[in-house]
ROMARDO-731523 format. One record per residue: x, y, z of N, C-alpha, C in turn. Coordinates in steps of 0.05 Angstrom, whole numbers, plus 5000, padded with zeros to 4 digits. Atoms other than C-alpha are relative to their C-alpha. Last residue first. Example, Ala and Ser with C-alpha at 12.3 -4.5 7.8 and 13.67 -1.06 7.14 Angstrom:
BEGIN
498449764999527349795143498550225014/501849765000524649105156501850245000/
***
This chain:
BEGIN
502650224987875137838723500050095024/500250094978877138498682499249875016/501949984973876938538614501249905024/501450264985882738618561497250015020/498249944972882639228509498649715032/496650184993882838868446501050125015/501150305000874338968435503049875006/501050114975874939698454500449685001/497450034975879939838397499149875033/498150165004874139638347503149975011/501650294985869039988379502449784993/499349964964874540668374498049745010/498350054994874540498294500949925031/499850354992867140438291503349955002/500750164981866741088323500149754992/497949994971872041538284498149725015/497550204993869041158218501750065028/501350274996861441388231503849825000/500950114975864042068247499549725001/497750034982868042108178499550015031/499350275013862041898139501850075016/501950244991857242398176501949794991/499450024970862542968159498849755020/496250004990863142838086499749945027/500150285017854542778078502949845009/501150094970854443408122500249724995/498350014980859743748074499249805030/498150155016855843538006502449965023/500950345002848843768037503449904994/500950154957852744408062499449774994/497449964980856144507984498949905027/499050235006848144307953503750035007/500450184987846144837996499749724992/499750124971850345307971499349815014/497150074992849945187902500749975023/499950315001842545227906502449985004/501850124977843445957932499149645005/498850004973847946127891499049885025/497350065022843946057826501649915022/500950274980837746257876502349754980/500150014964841646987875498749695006/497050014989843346957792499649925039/499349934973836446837775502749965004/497150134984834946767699499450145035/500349914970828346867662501849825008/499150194979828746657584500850175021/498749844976824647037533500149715017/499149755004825446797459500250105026/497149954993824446067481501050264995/500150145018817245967449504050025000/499449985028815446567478501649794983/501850015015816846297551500750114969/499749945020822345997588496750074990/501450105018822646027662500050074966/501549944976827546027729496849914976/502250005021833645777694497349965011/502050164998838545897756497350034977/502749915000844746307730497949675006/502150175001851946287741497550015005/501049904981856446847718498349704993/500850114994862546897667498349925028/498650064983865747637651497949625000/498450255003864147867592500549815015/501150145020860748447614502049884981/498749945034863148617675498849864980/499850245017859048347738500350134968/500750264981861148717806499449834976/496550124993864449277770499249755010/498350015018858849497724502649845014/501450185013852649287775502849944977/499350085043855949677816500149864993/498150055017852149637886500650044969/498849735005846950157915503149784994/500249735019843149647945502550114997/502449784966845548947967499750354973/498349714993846548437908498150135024/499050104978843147747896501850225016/497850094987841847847830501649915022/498650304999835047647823502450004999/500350174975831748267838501849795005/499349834978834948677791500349865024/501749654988831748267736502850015020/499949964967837047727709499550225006/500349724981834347627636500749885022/502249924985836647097580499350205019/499349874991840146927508497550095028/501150084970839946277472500750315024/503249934994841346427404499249985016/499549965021849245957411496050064997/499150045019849045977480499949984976/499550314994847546187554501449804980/500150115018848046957543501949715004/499650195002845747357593500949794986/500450295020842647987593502449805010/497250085011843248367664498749744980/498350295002837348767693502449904987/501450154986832749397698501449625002/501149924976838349917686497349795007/502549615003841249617632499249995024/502049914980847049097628498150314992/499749754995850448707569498050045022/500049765012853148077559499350294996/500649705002854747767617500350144972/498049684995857047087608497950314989/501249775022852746407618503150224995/498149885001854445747669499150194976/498349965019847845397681502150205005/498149754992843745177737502349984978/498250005012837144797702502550255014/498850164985830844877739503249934987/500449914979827245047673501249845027/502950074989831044847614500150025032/502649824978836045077573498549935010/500050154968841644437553498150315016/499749754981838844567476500649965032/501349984982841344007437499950195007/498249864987844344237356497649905027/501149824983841643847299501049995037/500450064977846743747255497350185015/502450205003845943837174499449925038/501749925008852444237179498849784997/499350055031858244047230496649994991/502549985008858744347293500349964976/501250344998865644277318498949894982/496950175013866044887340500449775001/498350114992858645217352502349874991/501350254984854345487303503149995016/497950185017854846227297499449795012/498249994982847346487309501949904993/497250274998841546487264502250175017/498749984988834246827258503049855006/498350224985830646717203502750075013/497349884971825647257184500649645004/497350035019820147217124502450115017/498449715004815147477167502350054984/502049734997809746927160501250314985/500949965033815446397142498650264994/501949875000818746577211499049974973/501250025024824846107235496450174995/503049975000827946187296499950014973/501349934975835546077320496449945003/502649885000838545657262498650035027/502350154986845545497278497850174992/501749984980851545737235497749875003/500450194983857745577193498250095016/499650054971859646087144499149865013/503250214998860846137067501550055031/498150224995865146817036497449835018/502450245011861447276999501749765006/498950155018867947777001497249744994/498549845033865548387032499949764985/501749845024860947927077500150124980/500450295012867547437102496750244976/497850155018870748097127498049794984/499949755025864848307164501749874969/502649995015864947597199499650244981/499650185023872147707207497749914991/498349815026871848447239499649784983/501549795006866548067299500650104972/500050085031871047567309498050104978/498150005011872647807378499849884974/499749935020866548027388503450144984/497949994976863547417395501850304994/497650005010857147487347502750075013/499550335005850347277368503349974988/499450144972849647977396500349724998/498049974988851248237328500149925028/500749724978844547927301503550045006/498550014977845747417249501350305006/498149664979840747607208501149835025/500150044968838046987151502250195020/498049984980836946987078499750055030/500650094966832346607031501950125016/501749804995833346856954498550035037/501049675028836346326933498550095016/502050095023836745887007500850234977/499850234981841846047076498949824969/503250155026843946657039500449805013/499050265008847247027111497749834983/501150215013845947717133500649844986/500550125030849948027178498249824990/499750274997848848467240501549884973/501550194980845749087269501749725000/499449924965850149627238499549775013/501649714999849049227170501350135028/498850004967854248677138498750284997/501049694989850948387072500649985024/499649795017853247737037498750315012/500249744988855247187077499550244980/497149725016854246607042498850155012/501249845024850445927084502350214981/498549835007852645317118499350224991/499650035035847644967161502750224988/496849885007847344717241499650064958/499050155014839244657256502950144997/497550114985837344967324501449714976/498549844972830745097291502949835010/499750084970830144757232501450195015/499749914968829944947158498950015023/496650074995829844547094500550155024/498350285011821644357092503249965001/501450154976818144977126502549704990/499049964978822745417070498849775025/498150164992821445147009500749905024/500650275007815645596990501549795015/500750084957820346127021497649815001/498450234983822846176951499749955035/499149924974816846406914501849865012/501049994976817946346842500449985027/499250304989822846236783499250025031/501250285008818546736743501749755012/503250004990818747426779498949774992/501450134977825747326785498349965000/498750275010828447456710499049875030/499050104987824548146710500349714992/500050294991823748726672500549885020/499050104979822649496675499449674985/501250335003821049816601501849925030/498850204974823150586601497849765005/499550255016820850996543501549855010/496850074995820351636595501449794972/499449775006813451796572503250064998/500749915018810751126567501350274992/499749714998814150936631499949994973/499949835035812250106621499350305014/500749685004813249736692500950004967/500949924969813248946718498950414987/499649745002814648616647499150075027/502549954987816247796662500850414996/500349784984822047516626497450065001/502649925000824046976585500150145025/500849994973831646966557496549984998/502849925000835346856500498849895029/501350264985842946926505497050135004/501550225024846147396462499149765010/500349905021850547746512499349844975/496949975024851947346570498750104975/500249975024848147206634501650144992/502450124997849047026714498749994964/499650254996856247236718498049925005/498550125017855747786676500749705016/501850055017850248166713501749734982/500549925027854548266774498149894979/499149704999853348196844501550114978/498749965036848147656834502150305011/499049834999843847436903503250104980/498250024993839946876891501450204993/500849934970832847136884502949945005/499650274994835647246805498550065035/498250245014835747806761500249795007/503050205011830148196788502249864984/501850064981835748666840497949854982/498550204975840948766790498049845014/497549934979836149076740500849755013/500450194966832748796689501750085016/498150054972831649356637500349745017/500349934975827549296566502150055017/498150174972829349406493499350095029/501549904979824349486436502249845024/500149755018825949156362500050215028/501349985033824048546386499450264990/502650115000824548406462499150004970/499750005023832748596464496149875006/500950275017834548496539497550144973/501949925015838749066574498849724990/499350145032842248726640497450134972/501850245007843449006709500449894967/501349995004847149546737497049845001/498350084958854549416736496749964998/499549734982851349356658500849965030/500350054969850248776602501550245015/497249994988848148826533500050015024/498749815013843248586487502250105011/497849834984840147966516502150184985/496950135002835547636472501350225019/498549795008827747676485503049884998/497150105002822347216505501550254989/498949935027815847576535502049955003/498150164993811147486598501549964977/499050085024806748046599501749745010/500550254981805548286685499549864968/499649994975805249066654498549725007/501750044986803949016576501149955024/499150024984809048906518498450275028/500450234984805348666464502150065038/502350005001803249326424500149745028/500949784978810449526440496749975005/498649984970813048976400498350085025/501550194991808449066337501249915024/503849954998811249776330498149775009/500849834976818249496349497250105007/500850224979818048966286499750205038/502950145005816449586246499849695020/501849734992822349976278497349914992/499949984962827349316282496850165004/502750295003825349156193500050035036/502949975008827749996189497749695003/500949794981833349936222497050064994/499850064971836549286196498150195017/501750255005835749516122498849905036/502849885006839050126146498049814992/500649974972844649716180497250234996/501850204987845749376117499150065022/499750004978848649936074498049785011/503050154981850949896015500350085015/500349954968855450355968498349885007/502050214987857150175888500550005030/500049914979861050625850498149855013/496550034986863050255790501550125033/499350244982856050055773502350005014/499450245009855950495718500149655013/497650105017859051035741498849644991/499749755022853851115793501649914988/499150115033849850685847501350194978/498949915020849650945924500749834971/500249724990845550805976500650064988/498149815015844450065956498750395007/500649715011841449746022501650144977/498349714994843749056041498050204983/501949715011841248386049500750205009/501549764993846747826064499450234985/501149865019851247226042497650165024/502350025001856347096085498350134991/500750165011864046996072496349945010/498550145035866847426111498849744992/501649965027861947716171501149924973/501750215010866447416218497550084982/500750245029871447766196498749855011/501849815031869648486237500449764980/497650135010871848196310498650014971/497850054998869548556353501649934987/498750294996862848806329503249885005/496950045012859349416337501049795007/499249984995851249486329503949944993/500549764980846549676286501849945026/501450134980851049236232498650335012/500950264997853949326169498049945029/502250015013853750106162498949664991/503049904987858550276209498050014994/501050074981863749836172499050125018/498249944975862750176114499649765021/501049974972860649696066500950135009/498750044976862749665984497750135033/501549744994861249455920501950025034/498050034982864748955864498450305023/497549844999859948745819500350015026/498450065013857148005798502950295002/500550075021850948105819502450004990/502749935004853448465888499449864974/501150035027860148225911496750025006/502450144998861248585986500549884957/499250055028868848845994497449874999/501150305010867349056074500550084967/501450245006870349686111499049704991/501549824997874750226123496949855001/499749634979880449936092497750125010/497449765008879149266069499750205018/500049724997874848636094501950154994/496849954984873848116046499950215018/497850205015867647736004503150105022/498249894990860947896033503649854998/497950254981856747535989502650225009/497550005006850648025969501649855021/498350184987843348025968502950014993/498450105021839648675949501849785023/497450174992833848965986501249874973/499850304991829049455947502349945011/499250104980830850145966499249705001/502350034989826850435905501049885021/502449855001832050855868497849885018/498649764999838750445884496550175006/499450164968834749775869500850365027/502749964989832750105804500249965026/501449735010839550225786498150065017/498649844990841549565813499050275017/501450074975836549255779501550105014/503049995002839549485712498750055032/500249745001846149275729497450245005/499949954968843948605752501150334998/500449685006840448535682501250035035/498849815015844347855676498850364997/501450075028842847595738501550064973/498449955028845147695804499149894981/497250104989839647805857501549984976/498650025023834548245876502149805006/497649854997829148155924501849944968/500850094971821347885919503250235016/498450114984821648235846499749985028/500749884976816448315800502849985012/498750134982816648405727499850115024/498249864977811248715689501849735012/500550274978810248475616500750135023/501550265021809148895548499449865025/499749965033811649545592497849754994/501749935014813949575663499449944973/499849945030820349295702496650044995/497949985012821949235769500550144972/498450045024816449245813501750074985/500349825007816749035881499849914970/498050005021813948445914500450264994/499049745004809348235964501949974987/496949895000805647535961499950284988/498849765001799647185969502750085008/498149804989798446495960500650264996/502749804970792646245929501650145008/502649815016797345785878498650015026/501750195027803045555918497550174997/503449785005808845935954498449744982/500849914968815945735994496650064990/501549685003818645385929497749975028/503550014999823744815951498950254999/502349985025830444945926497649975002/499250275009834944725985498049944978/496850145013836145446008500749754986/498749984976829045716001502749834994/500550344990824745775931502550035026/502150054980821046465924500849675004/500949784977826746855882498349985027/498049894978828846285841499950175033/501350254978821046225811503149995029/498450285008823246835780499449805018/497749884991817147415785502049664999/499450284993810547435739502550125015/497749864995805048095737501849675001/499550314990798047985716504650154999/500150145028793048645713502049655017/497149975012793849185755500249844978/500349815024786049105773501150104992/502749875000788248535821499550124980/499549784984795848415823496450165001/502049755004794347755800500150115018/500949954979801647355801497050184993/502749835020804546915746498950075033/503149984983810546535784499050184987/501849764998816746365733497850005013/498749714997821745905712499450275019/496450115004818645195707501550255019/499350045021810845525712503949865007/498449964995806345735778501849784975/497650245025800745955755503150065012/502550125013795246435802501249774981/498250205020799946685859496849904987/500350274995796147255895500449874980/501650165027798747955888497649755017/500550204995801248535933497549884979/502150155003804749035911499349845008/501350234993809749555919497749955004/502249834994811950185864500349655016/498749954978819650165843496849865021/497150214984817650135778501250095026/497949845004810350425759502649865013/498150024982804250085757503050144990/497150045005798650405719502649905015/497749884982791650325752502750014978/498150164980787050115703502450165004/499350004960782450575680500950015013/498549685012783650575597499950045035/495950084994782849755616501050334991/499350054973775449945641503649884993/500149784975774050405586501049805015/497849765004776949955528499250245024/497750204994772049285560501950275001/500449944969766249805557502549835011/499649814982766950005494500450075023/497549955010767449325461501250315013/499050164974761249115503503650094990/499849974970757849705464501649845023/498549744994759749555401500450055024/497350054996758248775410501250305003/498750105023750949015425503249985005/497749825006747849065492501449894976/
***
């Protein structure tokens, strides 16, 4: 190929080349990096440079080295392109402005005062301004602490010269959320495990911020320990990790949770709770049946209303409105069924105690009537300890009232006949109740009466011996 020819073919392929145009973005790779200035190949654009300023971080070190790629806009055209990473004050800050204005590059500015209506931002040297609904995506209390910090803003408006000068930062803001959201949503996956910041808080539960993309945690996955507001377990701008449970794609509803990662709490359980242990717990839920009491996070325990006198019946309620602490005995323990049964502890009874049981078979105890049904009379011996007197075993003739003859309340003595289930059912006899009693009363009268025969007769041998004889 002759020089003509190579001379032709060089002026076709640069008559080719793309044109870049100002505003237009690019990506290069750094090829010289100079005092002043980075040299970039924009590929078949040609060679483009931008201020070394622009790519060095707060304590002047440059963030790029030759290979590096980098995005930029451009600025300027012609003999040389200029790039820019962002704008900042210079001497063409007018200029760039302009362009800034027309192609939404970012612009840095020192937020200098607030006035009427807004923020006093310096921009390159001019004077511009913020609404304040247009600094942030959200609203802020207390509007000077943005004074005196430098920040990327949006020019919306440039005219006069520079003399009208409008930012906005909360469009900058909205648009880097909506691309960080797109890559968000790619990662947020049912049983995910994802940090986030806490956005705001609700009676409810709590929103949390995942990156551009905000989930739920309700009340209920906030903690196993029982939370009855959001605000006194987290605080607005506090980073969190969380577990995703549900994504409603159609709804745009994200479920979280803050429980599903400080695991099972009945783990614990074999190891801090004992039967017939004394502990303190918080009352927090009063049902028809009973209350439930946090014995552990997330561990709670039903004290039954028959475990509850009921004269103090209203103040156990009472104590549940308020999450007030209570004093009771562990009845039964169920890891299986996740059930722990409890009772009030006795008076006295101080926590960590373990509590004797005086039930046992053969055993004549004192009880009180708590309630009757047609095949027998409960019983209640003491603190979880409750037992049966069939029909049979009262000791009654037919066709007595069961209601007037043993009121419920009333105190009644029972013979502990047998315990099974592991003590849940206990068999009473009221009739051999009586029945021992009696014949430990006769043994106790024949015992009496034998001792005061033995002293009438050795008294009366002892008068015989100082009555004289007869020779």
């Amino acid at each position: 190929m002759s020089d003509a020819e190579d001379f032709a073919t060089l002026f076709a392929r640069e008559a080719v080349r793309p044109v870049l145009e100002v505003g237009q973005i690019v990506k290069g790779r750094v090829i010289h990096i100079a005092a002043e200035s980075v040299f970039v190949d924009v590929g078949g654009k040609g060679e483009a440079w931008i201020e070394r300023a622009e790519l060095t971080d707060e304590e002047g070190r440059l963030r790029v080295a030759v290979g590096d790629e980098v995005e930029a806009t451009v600025v300027s055209t012609g003999d040389e392109v200029r790039l820019s990473h962002k704008l900042r004050q210079g001497a063409q800050a007018r200029q760039a402005l302009a362009v800034a204005a027309q192609t939404g590059i970012p612009v840095e500015g020192k937020v200098a005062a607030v006035i009427k209506g807004g923020y006093e931002v310096t921009v390159g040297g001019l004077r511009a301004f913020c609404p304040f609904s247009q600094m942030d995506v959200r609203r802020v209390e207390a509007a000077e602490e943005y004074v005196g910090r430098v920040l990327e803003f949006r020019v919306m408006t440039y005219s006069d010269n520079g003399r009208n000068l409008v930012l906005s930062r909360r469009r900058l803001l909205e648009e880097r959320a909506a691309e960080t959201a797109e890559e968000t949503r790619k990662k947020v996956l049912p049983g995910a495990v994802l940090t986030g910041t806490v956005a705001s808080l609700a009676d409810f539960g709590a929103f949390v911020d995942l990156g551009g993309v905000q989930g739920l945690v309700p009340l209920s996955e906030l903690s196993h320990s029982r939370v009855s507001r959001p605000a006194d377990r987290l605080r607005v701008g506090e980073a969190v990790t969380v577990k995703v449970l549900r994504v409603d794609q159609e709804k745009g509803r994200i479920s979280l949770s803050l429980k599903a990662l400080e695991g099972d709490p009945w783990v614990a359980v074999p190891g801090r709770l004992r039967e017939r242990q004394v502990v303190h717990g918080r009352a927090v839920r009063a049902t028809e049946f009973g209350v439930f009491v946090e014995l552990l996070p997330g561990v709670d325990g039903l004290l039954h209303n028959t475990e509850i006198p009921r004269s103090r019946q209203g103040a156990i309620r009472e104590a549940a409105a308020g999450g007030a602490e209570v004093t009771v005995m562990i009845v039964s323990v169920d890891p299986e069924k996740r059930r722990v049964a409890l009772a009030l502890a006795p008076e006295g009874a101080t926590p960590g105690q373990q509590m004797e049981s005086r039930v046992e078979v053969g055993a004549v105890l004192t009880g009180t009537v708590e309630r009757l049904e047609s095949f027998g009379i409960f019983v209640r011996l003491g603190p979880g300890q409750t037992g049966l007197i069939p029909i049979g075993e009262l000791g009654t003739a037919r066709g007595t009232d069961l209601r007037k003859a043993f009121p419920v309340g009333t105190e009644i003595k029972v013979l502990v006949l047998a315990i099974e289930e592991g003590g849940r059912r206990i068999r009473l006899s009221h009739a051999q109740a009586l029945g021992r009693e009696e014949r430990a009363e006769t043994q106790a009268y024949l015992r009496e009466t034998t001792k005061q025969g033995d002293g009438f007769r050795l008294t009366l041998g002892e008068r015989m011996k100082q009555v004289p004889r007869k020779r």
